[in-house]
C-alpha positions in Angstrom: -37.9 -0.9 -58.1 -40.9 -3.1 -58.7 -44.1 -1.7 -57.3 -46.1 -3.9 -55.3 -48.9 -5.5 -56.3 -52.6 -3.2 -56.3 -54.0 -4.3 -52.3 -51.9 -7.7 -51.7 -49.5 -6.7 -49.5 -52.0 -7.3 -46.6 -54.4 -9.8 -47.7 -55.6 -13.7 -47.5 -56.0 -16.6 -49.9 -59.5 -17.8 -50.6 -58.5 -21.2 -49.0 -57.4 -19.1 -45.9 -60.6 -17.2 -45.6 -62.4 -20.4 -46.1 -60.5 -22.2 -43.4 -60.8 -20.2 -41.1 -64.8 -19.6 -41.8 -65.9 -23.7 -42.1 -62.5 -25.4 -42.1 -59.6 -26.8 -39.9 -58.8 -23.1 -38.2 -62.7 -22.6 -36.8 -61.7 -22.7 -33.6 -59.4 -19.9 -34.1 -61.9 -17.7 -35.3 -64.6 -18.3 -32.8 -62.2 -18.1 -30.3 -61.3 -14.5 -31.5 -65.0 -13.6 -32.0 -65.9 -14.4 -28.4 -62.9 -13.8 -26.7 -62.6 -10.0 -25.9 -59.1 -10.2 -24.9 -58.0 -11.1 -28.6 -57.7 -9.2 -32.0 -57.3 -10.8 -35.2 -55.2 -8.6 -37.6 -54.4 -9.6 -41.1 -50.8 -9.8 -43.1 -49.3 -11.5 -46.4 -51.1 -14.8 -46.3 -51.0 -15.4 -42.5 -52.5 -13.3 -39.5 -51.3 -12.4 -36.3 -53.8 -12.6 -33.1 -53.2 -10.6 -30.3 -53.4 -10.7 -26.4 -52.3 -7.6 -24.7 -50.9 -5.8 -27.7 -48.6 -8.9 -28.1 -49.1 -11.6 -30.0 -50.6 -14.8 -28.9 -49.7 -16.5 -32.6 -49.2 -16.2 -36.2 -50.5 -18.6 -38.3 -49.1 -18.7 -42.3 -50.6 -20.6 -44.9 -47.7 -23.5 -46.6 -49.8 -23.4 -49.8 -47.3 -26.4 -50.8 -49.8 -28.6 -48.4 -52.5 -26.5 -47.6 -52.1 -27.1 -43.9 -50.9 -24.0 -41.6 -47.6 -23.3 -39.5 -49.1 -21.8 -35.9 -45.7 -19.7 -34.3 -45.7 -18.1 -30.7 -42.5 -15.6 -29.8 -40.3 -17.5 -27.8 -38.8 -14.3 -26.3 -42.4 -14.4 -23.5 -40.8 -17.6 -22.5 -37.8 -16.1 -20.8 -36.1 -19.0 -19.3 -38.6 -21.2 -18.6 -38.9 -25.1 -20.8 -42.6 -25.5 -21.9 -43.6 -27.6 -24.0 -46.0 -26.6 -27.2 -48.5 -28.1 -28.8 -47.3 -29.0 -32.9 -46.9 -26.3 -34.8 -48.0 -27.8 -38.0 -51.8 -27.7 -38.3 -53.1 -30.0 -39.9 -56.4 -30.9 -38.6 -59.1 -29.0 -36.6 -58.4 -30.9 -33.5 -54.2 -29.6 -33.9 -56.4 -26.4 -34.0 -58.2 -27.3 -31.0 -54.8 -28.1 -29.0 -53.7 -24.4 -29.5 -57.2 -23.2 -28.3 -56.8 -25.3 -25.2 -53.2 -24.1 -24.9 -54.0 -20.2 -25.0 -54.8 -20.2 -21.2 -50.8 -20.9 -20.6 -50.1 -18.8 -23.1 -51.7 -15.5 -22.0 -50.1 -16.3 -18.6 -46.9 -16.0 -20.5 -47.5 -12.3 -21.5 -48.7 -11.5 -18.4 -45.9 -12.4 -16.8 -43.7 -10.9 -19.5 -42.3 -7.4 -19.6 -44.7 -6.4 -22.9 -47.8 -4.9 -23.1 -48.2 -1.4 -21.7 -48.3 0.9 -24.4 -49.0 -2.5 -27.2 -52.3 -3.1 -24.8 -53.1 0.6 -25.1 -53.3 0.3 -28.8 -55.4 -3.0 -29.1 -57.9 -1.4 -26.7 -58.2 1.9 -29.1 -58.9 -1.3 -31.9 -61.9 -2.8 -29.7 -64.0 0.1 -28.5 -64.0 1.3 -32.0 -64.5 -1.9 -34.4 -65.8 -4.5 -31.9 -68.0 -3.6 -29.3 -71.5 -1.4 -29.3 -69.2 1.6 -29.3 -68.3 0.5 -32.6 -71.8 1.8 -34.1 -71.7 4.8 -33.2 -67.9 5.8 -33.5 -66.7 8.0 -36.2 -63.1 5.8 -37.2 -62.9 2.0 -37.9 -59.1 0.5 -37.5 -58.7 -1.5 -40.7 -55.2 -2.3 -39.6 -52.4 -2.1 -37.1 -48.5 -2.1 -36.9 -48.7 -1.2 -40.8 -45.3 -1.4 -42.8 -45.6 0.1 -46.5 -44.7 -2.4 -49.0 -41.5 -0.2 -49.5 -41.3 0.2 -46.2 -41.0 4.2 -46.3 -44.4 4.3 -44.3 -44.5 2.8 -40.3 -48.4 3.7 -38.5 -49.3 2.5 -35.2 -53.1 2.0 -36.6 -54.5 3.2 -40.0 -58.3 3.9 -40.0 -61.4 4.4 -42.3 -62.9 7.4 -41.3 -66.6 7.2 -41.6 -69.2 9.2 -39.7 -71.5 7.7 -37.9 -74.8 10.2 -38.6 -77.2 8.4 -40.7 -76.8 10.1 -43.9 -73.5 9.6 -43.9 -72.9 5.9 -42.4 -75.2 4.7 -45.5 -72.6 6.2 -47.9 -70.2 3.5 -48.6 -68.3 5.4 -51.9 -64.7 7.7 -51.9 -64.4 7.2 -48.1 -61.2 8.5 -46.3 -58.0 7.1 -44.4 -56.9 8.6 -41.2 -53.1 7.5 -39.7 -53.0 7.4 -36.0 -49.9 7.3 -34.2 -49.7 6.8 -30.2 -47.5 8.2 -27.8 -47.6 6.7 -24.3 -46.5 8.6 -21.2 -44.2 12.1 -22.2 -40.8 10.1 -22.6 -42.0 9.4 -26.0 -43.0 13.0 -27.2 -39.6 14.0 -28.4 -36.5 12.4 -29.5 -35.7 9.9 -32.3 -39.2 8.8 -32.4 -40.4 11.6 -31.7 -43.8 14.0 -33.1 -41.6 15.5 -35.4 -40.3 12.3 -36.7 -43.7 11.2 -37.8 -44.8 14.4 -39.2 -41.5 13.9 -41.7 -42.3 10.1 -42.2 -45.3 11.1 -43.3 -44.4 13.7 -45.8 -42.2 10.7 -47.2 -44.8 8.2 -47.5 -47.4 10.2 -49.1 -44.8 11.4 -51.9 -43.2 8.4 -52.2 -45.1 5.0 -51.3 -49.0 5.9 -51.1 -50.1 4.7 -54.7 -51.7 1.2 -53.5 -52.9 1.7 -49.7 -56.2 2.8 -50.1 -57.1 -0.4 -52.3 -55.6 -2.4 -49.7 -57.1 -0.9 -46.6 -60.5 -1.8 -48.7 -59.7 -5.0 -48.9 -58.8 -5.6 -45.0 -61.9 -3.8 -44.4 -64.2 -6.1 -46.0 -62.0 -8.8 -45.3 -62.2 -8.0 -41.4 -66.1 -7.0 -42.2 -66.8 -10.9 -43.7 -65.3 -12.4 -40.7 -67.3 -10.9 -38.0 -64.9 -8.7 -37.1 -66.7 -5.0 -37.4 -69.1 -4.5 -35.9 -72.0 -1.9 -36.9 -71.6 -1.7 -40.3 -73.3 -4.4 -42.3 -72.2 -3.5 -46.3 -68.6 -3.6 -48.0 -67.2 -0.4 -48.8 -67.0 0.2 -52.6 -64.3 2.6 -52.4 -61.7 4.4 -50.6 -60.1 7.8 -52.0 -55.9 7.5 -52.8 -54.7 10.0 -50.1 -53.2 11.5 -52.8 -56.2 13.3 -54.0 -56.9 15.0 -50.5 -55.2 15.7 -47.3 -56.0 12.3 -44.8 -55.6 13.3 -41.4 -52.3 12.0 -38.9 -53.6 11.6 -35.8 -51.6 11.8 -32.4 -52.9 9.7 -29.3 -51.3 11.1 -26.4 -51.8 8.7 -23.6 -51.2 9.8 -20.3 -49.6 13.0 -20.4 -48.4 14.7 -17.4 -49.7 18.0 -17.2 -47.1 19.3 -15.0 -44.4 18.7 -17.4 -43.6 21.7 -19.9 -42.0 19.5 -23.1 -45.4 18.8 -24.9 -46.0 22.7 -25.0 -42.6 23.2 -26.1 -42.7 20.5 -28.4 -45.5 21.5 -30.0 -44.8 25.7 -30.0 -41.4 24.8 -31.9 -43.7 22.3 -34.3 -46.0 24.7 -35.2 -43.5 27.4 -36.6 -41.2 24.8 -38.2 -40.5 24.5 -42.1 -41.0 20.7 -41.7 -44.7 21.3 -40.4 -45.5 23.6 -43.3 -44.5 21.3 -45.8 -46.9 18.6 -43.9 -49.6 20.9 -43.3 -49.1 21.1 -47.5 -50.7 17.2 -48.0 -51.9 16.5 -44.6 -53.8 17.7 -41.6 -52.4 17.2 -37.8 -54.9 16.3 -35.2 -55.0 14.9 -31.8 -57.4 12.6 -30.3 -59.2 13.8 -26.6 -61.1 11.0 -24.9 -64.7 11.2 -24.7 -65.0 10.8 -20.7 -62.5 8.0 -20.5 -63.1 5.8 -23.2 -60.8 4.7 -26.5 -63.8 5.7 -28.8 -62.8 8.0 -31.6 -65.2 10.7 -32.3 -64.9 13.3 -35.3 -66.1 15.9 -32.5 -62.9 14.8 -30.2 -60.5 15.3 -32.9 -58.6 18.8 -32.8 -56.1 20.5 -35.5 -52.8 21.6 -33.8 -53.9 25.3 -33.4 -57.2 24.6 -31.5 -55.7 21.9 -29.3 -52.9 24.1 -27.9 -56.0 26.6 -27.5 -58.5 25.0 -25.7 -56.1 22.2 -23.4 -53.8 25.5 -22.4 -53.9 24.2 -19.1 -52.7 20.5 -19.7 -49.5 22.4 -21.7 -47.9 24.1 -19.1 
């Protein structure tokens, strides 16, 4: 099998970055800039910006032209007959028209069945990279919905870990990568898709399909860092360490777990004891996220190891 190209699975064109900075697709990234609701995540020459958790549009470069192909998923329509704006941009004011159009189209999702746990995860993205939180939290989402170029490797949200103390906030060398996967509500703790799914996926990935992300996530990071979209960090990184040369931490969110239920405990007592966790716990550390007084921020000091969470939130695992 041919292996991918070094950090261009995720990444745009100069022409792209360009139009989108000073060129016909401005008003989508002002819009995105001052629009709190939205998040702007990068692909393979097109990017996806999100309302909700779903998306609001995906826009792909046609390099044949150098104009742009703006897409919205008709499945939000249901079965009602609207009509769009063209989808071929051409010109800043077909730009415009989508701008003026994203009004109808947010009342789409809202009225559509998605979002939930999709607006959960976009709201973990915000307090971290794009608000004030974002200076002082210890993890910066480079990316979301990731898909390995092999496609051994599915994350929820891949982050740069960098600590916010002073000393270490001016380092911008052999940073680290942390994988965070979510888990909304206790029906999707165990089964197919399951914690002890990921923890195998995992062990997969990182033997199998790892060689290239930490390039990559660099250039998102800077990538997303040039468009105004981090905020509280004002250099590029330089580098990010292969995950192969230390053991990146997989972290769980677990949003709103019922403490009366007993299948997180049990989950989590058979995990701990199981052949497939001590092979993980060989190139990988397990950790789960705790909320600092209700907020999405992710702080080192809120991240637990498996041990120390079943420990010290006994009485949220009954």
């Amino acid at each position: 099998m041919t292996k991918p190209r070094k950090g261009k699975s995720r990444s745009l064109d100069p022409e792209f970055i360009t139009a989108l900075k000073a060129g016909i697709l401005t008003p989508f990234w002002e819009r995105v800039k001052n629009d709190k609701t939205l998040c702007l995540e990068i692909r393979e020459n097109y990017i996806n910006i999100y309302y909700r958790g779903c998306s609001i549009s995906k826009i792909a470069q046609n390099k044949d032209t150098k104009s742009y192909t703006y897409s919205f998923d008709e499945e939000y329509f249901k079965k009602e007959t609207i009509k769009l704006p063209n989808e071929n941009i051409l010109e800043i004011d077909s730009a415009k028209a989508w701008i003026n159009y994203f009004p109808t189209l947010k009342n789409i999702i809202d009225m559509s069945s998605k979002g939930g746990e999709r607006e959960f995860q976009q709201l973990v993205v915000r307090e971290n990279n794009d608000r004030n939180t974002g200076n002082s939290t210890d993890y910066y989402i480079c990316d979301v919905e990731y898909t390995s170029a092999r496609k051994n490797g599915r994350f929820d949200l891949i982050a740069l870990k960098w600590l916010s103390k002073g000393a270490e906030r001016k380092i911008n060398k052999e940073l680290k990568l942390a994988f965070i996967e979510k888990k909304y509500g206790d029906g999707a703790i165990g089964g197919e898709a399951g914690i002890l799914k990921h923890i195998r996926d995992f062990t997969k990935f990182i033997t199998k399909d790892a060689d290239y992300l930490h390039e990559e996530m660099k250039e998102i990071f800077n990538l997303k860092l040039n468009l105004g979209l981090i905020k509280g960090c004002k250099k590029k990184i330089e580098s990010i360490q292969s995950i192969k040369k230390y053991k990146p931490e997989v972290i769980l969110l677990l949003a709103n777990h019922d403490p009366e239920k007993t299948g997180l405990k049990k989950i989590l007592l058979e995990l701990i004891d199981s052949d497939d966790y001590k092979e993980f716990c060989k190139i990988a550390e397990l950790k789960f996220a705790v909320a600092s007084f209700m907020g999405y921020g992710l702080y080192e000091q809120g991240i637990y190891d498996l041990p120390t969470f079943l420990n010290r939130f006994e009485k949220f695992l009954r």
